[in-house]
C-alpha positions in Angstrom: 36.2 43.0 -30.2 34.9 46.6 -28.7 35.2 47.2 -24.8 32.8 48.7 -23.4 34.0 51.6 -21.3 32.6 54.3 -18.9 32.2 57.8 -19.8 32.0 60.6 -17.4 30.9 64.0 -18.5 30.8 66.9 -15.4 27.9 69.4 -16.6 28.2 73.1 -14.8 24.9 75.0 -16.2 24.2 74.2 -20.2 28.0 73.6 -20.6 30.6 70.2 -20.1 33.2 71.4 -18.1 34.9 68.5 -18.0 35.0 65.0 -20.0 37.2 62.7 -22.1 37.9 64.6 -24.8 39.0 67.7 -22.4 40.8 65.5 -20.5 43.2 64.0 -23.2 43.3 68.2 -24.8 44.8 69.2 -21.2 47.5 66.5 -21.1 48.3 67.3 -24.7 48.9 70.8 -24.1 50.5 69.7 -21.2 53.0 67.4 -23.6 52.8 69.8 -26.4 53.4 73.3 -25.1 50.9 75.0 -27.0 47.2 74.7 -28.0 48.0 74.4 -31.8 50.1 71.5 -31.2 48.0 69.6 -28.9 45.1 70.7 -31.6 47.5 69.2 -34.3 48.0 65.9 -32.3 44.6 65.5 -31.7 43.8 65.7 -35.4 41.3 68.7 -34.1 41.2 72.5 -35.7 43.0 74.9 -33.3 39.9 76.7 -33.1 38.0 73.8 -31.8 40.5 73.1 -29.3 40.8 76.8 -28.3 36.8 76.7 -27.8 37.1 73.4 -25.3 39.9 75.5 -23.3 37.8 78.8 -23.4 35.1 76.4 -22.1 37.2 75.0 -19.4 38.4 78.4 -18.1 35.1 79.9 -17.7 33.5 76.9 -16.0 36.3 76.6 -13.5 37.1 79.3 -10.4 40.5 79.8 -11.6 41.8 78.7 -15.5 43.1 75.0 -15.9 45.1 76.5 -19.3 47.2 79.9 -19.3 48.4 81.1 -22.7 50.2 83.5 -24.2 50.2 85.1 -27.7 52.9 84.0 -30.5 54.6 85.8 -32.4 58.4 87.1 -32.4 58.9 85.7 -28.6 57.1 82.4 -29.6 54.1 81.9 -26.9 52.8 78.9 -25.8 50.3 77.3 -23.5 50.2 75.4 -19.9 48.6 74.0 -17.8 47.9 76.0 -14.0 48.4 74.1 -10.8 44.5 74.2 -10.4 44.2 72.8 -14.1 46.5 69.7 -13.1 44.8 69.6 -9.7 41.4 69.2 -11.7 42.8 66.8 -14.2 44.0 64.6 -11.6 40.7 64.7 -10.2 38.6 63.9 -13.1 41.2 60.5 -13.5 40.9 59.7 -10.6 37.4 60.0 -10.4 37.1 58.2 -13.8 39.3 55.1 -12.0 37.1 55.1 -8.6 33.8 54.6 -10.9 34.9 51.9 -13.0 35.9 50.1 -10.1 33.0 50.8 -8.9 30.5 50.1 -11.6 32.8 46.9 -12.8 30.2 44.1 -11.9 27.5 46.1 -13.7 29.5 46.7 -17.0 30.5 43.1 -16.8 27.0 41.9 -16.5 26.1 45.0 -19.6 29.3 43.7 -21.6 27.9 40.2 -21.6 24.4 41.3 -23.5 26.5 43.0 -25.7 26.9 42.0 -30.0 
C-alpha cells in the first residue's frame, strides 16, 4: 500500500530552491564527496545534479555546495556550514509540518484507492 506523504517545495522567483530531491542530492554529496558520485548514487546524470547545485547556489546568500575541479589532485565537493545549516532547516521544517498537517492527511489518506 502507498503512503501518502507531504511535499514541500520553497520557490525564490521562477526557480525551487529547495525540495526533496535537493535535499537527498546535498546529503549525498555530503556522504559521497563529490557531485559525480552523489549523481551516480542517485541514478541521475552529473549534469543534472550539477544544474540542482548551480540552482541552489544562486538562490541562496552564500553557496550550500563548494567544489573544486578534478583532475591530477582529485577534487571533490562539500557541503558549506550555511548549506548544512539550510538542510537542517528544510528537515526540520518538513518534520514540524507533517506533524502539523497529520490529522488532515489522515482524514485525505482515508479517501484514498
Amino acid at each position: 500500500m502507498t503512503t501518502p506523504a507531504l511535499k514541500i517545495r520553497i520557490s525564490f522567483g521562477s526557480q525551487v530552491a529547495m525540495g526533496p530531491g535537493k535535499a537527498d542530492l546535498l546529503e549525498a554529496i555530503d556522504a559521497c564527496g563529490s557531485i559525480s558520485a552523489a549523481a551516480k548514487q542517485m541514478k541521475m546524470s552529473y549534469r543534472r545534479a550539477w544544474e540542482l547545485v548551480d540552482v541552489m547556489n544562486k538562490c541562496f546568500t552564500e553557496p550550500l555546495v563548494h567544489s573544486s575541479p578534478g583532475g591530477a589532485h582529485g577534487g571533490g565537493a562539500h557541503l558549506t556550514e550555511f548549506g548544512r545549516t539550510i538542510l537542517k532547516s528544510y528537515r526540520d521544517l518538513i518534520v514540524k509540518s507533517q506533524l502539523a498537517a497529520q490529522a488532515e492527511i489522515t482524514k485525505i489518506s482515508a479517501a484514498l484507492k
